[in-house]
C-alpha positions as CSV (number, residue, x, y, z in Angstrom):
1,X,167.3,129.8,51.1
2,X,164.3,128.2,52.9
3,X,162.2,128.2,49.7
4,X,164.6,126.8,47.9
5,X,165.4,123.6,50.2
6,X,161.1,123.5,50.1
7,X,161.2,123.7,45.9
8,X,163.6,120.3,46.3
9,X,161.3,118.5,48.5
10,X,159.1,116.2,46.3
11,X,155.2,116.1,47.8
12,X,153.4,112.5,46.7
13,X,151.7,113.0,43.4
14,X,153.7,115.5,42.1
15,X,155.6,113.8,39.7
16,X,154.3,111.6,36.9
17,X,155.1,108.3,37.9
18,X,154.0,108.9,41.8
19,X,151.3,110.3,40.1
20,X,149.9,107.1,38.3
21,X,150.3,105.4,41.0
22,X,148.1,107.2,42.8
23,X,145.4,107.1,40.6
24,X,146.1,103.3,40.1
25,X,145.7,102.5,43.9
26,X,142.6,105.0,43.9
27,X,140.5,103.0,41.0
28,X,141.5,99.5,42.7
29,X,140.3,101.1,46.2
30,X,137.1,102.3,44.4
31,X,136.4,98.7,42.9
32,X,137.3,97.0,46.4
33,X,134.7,99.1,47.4
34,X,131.7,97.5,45.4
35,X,132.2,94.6,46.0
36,X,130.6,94.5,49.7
37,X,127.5,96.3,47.9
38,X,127.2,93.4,44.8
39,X,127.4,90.6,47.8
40,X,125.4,92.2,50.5
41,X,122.5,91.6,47.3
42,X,123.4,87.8,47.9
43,X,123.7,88.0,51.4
44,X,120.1,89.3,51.9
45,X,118.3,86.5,49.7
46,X,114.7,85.9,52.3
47,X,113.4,82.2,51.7
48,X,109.4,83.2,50.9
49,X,110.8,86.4,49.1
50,X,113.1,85.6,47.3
51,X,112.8,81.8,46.3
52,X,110.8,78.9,48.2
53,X,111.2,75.4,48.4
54,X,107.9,73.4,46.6
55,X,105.7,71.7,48.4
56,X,106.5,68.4,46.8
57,X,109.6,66.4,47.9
58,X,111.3,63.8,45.7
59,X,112.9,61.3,46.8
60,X,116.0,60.0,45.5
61,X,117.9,56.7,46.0
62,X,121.3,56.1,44.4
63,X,122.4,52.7,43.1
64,X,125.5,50.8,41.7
65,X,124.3,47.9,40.2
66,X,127.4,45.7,38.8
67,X,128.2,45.4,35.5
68,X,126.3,43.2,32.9
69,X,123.6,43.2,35.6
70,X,121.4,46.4,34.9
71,X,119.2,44.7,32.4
72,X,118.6,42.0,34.9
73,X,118.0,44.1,37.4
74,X,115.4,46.7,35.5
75,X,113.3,43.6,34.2
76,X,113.1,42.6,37.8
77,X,112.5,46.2,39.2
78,X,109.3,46.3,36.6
79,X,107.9,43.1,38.0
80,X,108.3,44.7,41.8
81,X,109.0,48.0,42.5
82,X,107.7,49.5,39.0
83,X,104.3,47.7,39.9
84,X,103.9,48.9,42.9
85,X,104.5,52.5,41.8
86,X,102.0,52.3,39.5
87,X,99.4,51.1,41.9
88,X,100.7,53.9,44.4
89,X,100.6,56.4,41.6
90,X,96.8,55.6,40.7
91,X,95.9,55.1,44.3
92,X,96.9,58.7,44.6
93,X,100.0,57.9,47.2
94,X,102.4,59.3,44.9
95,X,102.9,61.6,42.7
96,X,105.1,60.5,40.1
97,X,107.8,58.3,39.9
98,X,111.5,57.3,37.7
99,X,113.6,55.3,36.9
100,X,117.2,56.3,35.1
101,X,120.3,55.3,34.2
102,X,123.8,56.1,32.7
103,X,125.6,54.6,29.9
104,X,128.7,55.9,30.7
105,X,128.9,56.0,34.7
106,X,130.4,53.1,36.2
107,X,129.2,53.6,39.6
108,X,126.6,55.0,40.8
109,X,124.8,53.9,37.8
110,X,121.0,53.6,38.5
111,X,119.1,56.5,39.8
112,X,115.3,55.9,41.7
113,X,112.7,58.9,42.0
114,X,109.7,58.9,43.9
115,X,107.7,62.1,44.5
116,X,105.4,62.8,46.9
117,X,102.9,65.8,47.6
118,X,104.4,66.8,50.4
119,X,106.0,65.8,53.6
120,X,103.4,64.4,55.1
121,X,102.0,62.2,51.8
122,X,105.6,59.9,52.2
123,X,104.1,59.0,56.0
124,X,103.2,55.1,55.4
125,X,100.6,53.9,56.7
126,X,98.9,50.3,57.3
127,X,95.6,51.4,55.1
128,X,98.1,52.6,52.3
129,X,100.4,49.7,52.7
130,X,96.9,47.1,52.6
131,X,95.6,48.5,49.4
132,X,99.0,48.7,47.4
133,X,99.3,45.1,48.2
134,X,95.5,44.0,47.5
135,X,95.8,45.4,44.0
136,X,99.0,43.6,43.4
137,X,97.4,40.8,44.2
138,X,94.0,40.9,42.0
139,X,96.3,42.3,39.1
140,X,99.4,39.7,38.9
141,X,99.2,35.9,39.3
142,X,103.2,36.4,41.1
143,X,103.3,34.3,44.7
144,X,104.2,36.2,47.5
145,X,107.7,33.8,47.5
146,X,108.2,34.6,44.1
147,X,108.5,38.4,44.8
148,X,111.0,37.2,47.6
149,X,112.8,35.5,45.4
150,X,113.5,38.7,43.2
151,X,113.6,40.9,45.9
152,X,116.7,38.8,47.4
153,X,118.2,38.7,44.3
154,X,118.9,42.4,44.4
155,X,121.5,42.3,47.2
156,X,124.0,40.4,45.4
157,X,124.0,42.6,41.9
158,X,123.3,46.2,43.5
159,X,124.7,48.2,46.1
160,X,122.9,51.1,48.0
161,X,124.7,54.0,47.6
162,X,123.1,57.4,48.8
163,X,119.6,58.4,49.7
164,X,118.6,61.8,49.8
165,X,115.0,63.3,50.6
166,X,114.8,66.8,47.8
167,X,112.9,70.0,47.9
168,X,113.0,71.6,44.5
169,X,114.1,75.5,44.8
170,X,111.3,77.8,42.8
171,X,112.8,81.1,42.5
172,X,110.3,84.1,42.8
């Protein structure tokens, strides 16, 4: 009589059903399992290993200029800002520089690049500041009011909107 009653008890797994769902609850367990392994991958990433920041740093300033003022404001910025980037860029300040904007982003709508060599190349200094401004001078008849002028003239068409100092990633 006691093996009976035993026969009548079901054990976990034994039918079908029970039985897939098991196995169903084993292969999620298993999965749940990897996934710690595939992020501690991620989670171990070593700057110098792995990837490194350049040496070079851009900098980045953001502008909204208002409508029907970009062009305006670009022929100005070659007659200031684009003039003394040159003189920077051939004076060895800098390394490069850009200008770019969007045709279809209302604001911010004007992007400025500068880069550098490193960090310490983006330190002014008053010999750096004496012979960017000596060349601009012997190059381009402009009075120093002039340049004030334009220079003024930027506050009411643009607005500053975000300045950010970058280090390009270089993956390894």
């Amino acid at each position: 009589m006691v093996e009976r009653n035993l026969a009548k008890v079901e054990v976990a797994g034994s039918n079908p059903v029970s039985r897939s769902i098991l196995l169903y609850e084993e292969n999620i367990m298993k999965h749940l399992l990897i996934i710690p392994v595939l992020f501690a991958n991620f989670a171990f990433a070593e700057i110098y290993e792995d990837y490194e920041p350049s040496k070079q740093v851009t900098e980045l300033t953001v502008i909204s200029v208002q409508p029907n003022y970009m062009d305006n404001y670009l022929v100005n910025l070659k007659k200031t800002w684009v003039r003394s980037s040159e003189i920077q860029k051939e004076l060895g300040h800098i390394v490069d520089y850009a200008i770019w904007t969007s045709e279809v982003a209302n604001s911010p709508n004007l992007w400025i690049t500068v880069t550098y060599e490193n960090m310490g190349a983006m330190q002014q200094t008053k010999e750096k500041y004496d012979a960017v401004n000596k060349l601009l001078a012997e190059r381009f008849p402009e009075s120093e009011d002039e340049y004030d002028t334009i220079s003024k003239s930027y506050e009411d068409i643009r607005k500053m909107v975000d300045h950010q100092i970058l280090n390009r990633v270089i993956f390894k």
